[in-house]
N, C-alpha and C positions, 0 to 999 in steps of 0.2 A: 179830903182828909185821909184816906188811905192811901195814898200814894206818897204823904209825906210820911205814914207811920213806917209804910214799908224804905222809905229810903233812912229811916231811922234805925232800923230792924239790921240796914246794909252795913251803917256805918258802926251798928253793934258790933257784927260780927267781924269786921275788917279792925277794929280793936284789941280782938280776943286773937288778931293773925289767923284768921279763917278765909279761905278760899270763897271767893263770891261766883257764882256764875249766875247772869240774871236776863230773865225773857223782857223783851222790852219791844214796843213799836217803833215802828221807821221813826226816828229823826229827836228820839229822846237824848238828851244830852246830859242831863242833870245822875242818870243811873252809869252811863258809858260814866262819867269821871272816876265813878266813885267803883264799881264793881269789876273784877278782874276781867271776865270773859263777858262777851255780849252777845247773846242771839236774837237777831231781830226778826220782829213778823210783818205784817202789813198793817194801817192800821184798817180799822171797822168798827160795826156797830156795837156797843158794851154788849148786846147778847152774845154776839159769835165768837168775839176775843178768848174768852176760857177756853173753848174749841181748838184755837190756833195758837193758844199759849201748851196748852195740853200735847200737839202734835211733835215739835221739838222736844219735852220733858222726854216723853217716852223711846224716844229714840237715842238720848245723849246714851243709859247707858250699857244700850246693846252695840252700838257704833265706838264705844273706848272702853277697854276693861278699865284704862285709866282711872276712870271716873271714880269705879265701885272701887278701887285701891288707893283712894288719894290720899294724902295723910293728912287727917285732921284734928283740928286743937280737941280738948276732952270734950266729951260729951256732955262736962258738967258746966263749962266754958259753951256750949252748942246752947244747952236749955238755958243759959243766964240771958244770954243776946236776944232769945225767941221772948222770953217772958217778963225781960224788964220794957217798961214802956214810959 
């Protein structure tokens, strides 16, 4: 059930023309179509996963200033995509 809200959540934002970049396990294909950029992990046990989804996050954006300057849709456009369901 969360895995469809969150691919619901994607194609919110890919509506409102918002940049997706999305952590994803080996061999996901249904997030790769839809989300611009894809970083993947291995998969594992549901405990350890936040672990190894968490290790990529924090690195994106000390490795690209890109990131923290990317140009995105308003903010009010940002919270519409988070909070409609």
């Amino acid at each position: 059930m969360l895995y469809e809200k969150t691919l619901s959540n994607i194609q919110e934002v890919k509506a409102r023309e918002g940049i997706v970049i999305a952590v994803v396990t080996q061999g996901d294909q249904l997030v790769r179509k839809t989300a611009d950029h894809v970083i993947e992990i291995p998969e594992s046990i549901d405990l350890l996963t936040p672990i190894l989804e968490v290790v990529p996050l924090q690195l994106l954006p000390t490795t690209s200033r890109c990131a923290a300057a990317a140009t995105w849709t308003s903010r009010a456009n940002l919270a519409k995509s988070v909070t409609v369901e």
